[in-house]
C-alpha positions as CSV (number, residue, x, y, z in Angstrom):
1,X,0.0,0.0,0.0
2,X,1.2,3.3,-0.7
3,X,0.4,6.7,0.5
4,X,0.1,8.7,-2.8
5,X,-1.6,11.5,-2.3
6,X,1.1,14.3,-3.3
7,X,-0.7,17.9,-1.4
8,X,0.1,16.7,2.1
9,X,3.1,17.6,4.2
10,X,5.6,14.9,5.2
11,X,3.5,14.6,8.9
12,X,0.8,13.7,7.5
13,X,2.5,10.8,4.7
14,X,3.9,9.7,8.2
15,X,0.9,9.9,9.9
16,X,-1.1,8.2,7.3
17,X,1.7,5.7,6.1
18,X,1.0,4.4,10.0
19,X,-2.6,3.9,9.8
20,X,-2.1,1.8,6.9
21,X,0.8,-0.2,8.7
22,X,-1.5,-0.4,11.7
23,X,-4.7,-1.4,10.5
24,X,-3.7,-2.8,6.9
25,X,-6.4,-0.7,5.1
26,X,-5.0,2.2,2.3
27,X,-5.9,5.6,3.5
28,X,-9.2,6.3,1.0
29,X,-9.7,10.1,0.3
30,X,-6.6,10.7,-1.7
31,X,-7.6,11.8,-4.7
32,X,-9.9,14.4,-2.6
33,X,-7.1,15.7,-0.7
34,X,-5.4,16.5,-4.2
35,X,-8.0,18.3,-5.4
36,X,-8.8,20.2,-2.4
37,X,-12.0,18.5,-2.0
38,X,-11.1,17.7,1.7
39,X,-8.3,18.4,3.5
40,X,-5.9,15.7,5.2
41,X,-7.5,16.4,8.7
42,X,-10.9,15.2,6.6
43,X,-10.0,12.7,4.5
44,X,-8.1,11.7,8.5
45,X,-11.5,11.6,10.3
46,X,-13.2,10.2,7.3
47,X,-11.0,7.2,7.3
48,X,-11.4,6.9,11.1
49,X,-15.0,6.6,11.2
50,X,-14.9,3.9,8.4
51,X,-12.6,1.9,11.2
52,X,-14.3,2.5,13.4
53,X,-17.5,1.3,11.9
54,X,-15.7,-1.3,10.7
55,X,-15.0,-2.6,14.3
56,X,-18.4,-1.8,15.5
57,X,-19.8,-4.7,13.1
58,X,-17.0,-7.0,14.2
59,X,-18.0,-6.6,17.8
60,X,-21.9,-6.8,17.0
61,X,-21.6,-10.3,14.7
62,X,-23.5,-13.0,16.2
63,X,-20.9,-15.6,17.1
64,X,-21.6,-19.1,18.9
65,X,-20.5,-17.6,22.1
66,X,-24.0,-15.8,21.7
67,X,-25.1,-18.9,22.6
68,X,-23.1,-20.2,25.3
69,X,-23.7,-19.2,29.4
């Protein structure tokens, strides 16, 4: 995975290069940073909230522990 959006400042590649080594998922929102559509801070919380609800629906699958006492 690559972090290629080119109008963010070296903090943000870094800060963004360790999402993706963290969670495995490229940073979406690049192309919208480029433009000026968001700005890294948004395209940031953007990809956040996908985690998070990403890990909301892990937690909330029915499992067979469901089942057990």
């Amino acid at each position: 995975m690559t972090v290629y959006a080119k109008n963010i400042s070296n903090e943000w590649r870094e800060a963004f290069q360790r999402y993706e080594n963290i969670c495995g998922f490229e940073i979406m929102h690049q192309e919208d940073i480029d433009t000026g559509e968001m700005s890294p801070r948004e395209a940031w919380d953007s990809n956040l909230r996908w985690l998070e609800g990403v890990l909301a629906d892990v937690i909330n699958t029915n499992t067979p522990f469901d089942d057990e006492p």
